[in-house]
Backbone as CSV, one residue per row, in Angstrom:
resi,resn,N_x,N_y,N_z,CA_x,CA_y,CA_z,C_x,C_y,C_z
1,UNK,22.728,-37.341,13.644,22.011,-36.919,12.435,20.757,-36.132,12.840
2,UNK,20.572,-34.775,12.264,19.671,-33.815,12.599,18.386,-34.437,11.455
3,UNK,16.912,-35.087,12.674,15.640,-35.288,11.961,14.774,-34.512,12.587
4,UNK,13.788,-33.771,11.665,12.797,-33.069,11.993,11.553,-34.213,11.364
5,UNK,10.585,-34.189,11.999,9.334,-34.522,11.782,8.150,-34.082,12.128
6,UNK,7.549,-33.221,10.798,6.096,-32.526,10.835,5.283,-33.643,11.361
7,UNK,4.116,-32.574,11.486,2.748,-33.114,11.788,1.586,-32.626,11.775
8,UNK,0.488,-32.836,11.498,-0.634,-32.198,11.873,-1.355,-31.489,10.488
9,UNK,-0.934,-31.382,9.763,-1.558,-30.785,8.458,-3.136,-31.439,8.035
10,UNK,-3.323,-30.968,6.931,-5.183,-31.403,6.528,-5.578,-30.596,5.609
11,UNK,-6.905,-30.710,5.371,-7.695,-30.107,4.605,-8.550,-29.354,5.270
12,UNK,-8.818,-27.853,5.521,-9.444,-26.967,6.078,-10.318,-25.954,5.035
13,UNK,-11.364,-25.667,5.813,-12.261,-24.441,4.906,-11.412,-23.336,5.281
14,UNK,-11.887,-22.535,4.456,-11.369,-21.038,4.449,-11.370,-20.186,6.017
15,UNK,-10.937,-19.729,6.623,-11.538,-19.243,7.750,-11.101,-19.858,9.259
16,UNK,-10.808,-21.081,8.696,-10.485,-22.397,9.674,-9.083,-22.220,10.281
17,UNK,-8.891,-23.321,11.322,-7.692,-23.554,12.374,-6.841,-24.758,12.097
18,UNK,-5.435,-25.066,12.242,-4.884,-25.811,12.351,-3.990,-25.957,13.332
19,UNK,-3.406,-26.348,13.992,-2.080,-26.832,14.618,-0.938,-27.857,14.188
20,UNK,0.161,-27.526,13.284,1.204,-28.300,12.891,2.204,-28.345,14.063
21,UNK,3.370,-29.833,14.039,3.584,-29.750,14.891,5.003,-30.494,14.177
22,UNK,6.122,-30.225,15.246,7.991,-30.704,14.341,8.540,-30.990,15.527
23,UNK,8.845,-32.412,15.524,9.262,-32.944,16.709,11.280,-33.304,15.925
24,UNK,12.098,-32.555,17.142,13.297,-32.875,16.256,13.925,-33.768,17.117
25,UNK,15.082,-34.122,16.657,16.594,-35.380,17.611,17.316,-35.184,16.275
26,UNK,18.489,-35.840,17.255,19.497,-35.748,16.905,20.457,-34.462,16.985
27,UNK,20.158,-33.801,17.585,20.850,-32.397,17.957,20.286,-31.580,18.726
28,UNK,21.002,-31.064,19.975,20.028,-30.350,21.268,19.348,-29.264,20.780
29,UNK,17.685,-29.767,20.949,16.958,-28.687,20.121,17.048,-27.327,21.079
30,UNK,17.382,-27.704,22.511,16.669,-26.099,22.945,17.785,-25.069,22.541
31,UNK,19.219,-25.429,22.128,20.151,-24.724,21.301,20.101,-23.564,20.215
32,UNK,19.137,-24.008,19.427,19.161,-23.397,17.998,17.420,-23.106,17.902
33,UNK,17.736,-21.784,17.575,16.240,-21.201,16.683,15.944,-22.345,15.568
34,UNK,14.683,-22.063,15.482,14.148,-22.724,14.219,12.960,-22.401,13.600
35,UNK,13.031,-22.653,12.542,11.809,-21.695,11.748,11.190,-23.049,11.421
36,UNK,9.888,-22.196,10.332,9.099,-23.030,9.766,8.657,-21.850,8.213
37,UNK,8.899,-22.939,7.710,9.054,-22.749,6.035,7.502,-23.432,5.034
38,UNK,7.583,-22.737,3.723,6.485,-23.629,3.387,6.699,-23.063,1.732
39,UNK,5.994,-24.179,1.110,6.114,-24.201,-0.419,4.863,-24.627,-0.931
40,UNK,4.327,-23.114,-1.755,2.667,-23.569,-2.356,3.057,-24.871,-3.617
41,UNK,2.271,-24.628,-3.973,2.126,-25.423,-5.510,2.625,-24.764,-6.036
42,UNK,3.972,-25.282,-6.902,3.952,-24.201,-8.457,4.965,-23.198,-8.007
43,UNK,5.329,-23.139,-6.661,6.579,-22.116,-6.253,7.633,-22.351,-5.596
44,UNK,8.312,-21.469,-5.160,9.620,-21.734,-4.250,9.442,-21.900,-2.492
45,UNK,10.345,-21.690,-2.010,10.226,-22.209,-0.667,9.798,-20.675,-0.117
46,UNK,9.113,-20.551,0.825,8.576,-19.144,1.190,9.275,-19.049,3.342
47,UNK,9.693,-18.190,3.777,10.355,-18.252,4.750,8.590,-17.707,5.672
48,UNK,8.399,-18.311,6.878,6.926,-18.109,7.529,7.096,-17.360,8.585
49,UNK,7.917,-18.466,9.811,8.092,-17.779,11.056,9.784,-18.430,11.440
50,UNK,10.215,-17.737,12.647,11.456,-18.178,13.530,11.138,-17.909,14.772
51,UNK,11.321,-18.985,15.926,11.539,-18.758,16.749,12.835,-18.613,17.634
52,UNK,13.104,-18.207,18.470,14.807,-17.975,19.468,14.939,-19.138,19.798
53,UNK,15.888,-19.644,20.242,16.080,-20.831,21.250,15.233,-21.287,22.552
54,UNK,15.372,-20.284,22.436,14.695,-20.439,24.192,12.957,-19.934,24.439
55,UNK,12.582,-19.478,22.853,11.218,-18.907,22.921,10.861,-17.724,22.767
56,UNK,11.766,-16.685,23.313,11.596,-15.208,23.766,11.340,-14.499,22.935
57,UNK,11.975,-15.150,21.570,11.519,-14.216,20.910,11.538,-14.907,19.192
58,UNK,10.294,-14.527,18.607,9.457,-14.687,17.509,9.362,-13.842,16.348
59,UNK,9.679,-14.379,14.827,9.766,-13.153,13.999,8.520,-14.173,12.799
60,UNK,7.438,-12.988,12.394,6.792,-13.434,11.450,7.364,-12.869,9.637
61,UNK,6.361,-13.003,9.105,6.420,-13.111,7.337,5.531,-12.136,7.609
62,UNK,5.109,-11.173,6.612,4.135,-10.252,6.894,2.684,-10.751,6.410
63,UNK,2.538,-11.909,5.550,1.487,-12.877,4.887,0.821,-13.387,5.905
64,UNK,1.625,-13.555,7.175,1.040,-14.870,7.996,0.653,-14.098,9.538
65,UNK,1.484,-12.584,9.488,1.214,-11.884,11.202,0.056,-12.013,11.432
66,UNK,-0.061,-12.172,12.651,-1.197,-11.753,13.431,-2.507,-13.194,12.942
67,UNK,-2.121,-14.133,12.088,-2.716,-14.965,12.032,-2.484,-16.372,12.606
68,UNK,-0.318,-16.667,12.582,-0.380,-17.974,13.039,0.994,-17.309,13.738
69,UNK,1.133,-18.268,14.801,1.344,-18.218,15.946,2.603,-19.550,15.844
70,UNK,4.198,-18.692,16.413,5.188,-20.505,16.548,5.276,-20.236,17.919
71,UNK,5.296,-21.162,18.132,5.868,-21.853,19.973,6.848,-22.872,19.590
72,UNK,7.274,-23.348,21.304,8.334,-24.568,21.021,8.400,-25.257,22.605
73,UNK,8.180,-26.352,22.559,8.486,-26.975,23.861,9.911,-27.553,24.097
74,UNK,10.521,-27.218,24.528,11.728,-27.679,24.781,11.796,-29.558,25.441
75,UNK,11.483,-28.771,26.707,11.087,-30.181,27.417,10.719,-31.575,26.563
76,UNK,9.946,-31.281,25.587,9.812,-32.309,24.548,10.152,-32.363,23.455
77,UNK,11.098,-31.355,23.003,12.014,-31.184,21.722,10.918,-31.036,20.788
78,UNK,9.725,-30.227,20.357,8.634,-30.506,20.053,8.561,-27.963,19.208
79,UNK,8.747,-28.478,18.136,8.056,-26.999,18.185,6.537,-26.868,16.852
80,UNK,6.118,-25.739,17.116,4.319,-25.876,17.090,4.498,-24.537,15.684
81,UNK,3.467,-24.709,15.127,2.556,-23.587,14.653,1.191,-23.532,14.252
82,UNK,0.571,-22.479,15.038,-0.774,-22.658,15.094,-1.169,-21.480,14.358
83,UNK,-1.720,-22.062,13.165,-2.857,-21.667,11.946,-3.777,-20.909,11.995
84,UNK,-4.137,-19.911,12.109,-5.649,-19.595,12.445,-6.260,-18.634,11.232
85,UNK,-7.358,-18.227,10.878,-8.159,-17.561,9.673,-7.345,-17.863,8.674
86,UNK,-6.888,-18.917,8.118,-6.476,-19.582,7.181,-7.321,-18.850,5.907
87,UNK,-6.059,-18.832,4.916,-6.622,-18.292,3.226,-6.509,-19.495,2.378
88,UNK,-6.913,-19.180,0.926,-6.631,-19.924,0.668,-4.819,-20.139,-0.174
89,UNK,-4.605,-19.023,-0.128,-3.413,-18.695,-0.558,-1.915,-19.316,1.034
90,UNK,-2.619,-19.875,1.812,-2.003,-20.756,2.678,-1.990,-22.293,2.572
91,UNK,-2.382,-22.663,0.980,-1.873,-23.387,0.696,-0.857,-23.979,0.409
92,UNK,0.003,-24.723,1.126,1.365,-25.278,0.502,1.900,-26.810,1.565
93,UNK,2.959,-27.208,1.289,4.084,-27.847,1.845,4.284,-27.237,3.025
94,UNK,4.204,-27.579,4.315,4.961,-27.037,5.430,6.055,-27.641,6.105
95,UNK,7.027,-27.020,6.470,8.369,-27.585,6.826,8.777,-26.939,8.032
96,UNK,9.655,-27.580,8.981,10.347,-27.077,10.120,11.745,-27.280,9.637
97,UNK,12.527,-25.862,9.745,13.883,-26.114,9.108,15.115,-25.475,10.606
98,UNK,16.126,-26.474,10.570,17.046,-26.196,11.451,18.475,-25.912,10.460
99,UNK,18.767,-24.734,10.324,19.697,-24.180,9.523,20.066,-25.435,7.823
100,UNK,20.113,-25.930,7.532,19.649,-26.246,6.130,19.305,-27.468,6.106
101,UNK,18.833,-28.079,7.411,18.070,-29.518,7.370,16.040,-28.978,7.404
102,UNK,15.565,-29.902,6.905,14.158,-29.738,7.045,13.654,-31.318,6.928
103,UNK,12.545,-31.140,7.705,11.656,-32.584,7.564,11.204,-33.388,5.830
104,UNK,10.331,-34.032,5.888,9.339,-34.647,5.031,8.422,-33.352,4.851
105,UNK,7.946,-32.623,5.761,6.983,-31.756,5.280,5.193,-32.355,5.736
106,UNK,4.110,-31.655,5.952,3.471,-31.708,6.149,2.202,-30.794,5.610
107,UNK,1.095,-31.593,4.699,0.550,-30.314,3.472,-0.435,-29.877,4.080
108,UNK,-0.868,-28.799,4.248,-1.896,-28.031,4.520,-2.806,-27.850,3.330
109,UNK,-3.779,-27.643,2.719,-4.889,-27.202,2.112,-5.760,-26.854,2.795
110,UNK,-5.928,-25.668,1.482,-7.162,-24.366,2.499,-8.602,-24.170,0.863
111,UNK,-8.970,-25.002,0.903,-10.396,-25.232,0.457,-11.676,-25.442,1.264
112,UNK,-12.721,-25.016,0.361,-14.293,-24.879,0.274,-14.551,-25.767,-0.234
């Protein structure tokens, strides 16, 4: 059984940093790309980033380039996204999704 489990979310000022974090099992993570997904308040699921299997290669959302950053540790079945000049319109639900499984989710808020 494929489980993902977020982590790391909070309440941040505007401007601010985070690091979320999706630790998976149940299926060989270094196999399969995996993204990370997210849902504000009040909307649908919004597609963020993907990473390759193996790392090499990374595709952003055009909302989020050049601001947050996915990695993935294999070695620890463990993949990352790191937050940075956060809006407040980066408010939502964050999710790590492996082709149509996703975690519990982990909420970010971006308030003053």
């Amino acid at each position: 059984e494929v489980q993902l489990v977020e982590s790391g979310g909070g309440l941040v000022q505007p401007g601010g940093s985070l690091r979320l974090s999706c630790v998976g099992s149940g299926f060989p993570f270094s196999w399969y790309p995996i993204d990370w997904v997210r849902q504000p308040p009040g909307k649908g699921l919004e597609w963020v980033a993907t990473i390759s299997a193996l790392g090499g290669t990374t595709n952003y959302a055009d909302s989020v380039k050049g601001r947050f950053t996915i990695s993935r540790d294999n070695a620890k079945n463990t993949l990352y996204l790191q937050l940075n000049s956060l809006k407040t319109e980066d408010t939502a639900m964050y999710y790590c999704r492996k082709g149509s499984s996703r975690g519990q989710g982990t909420q970010v808020t971006v308030s003053s």
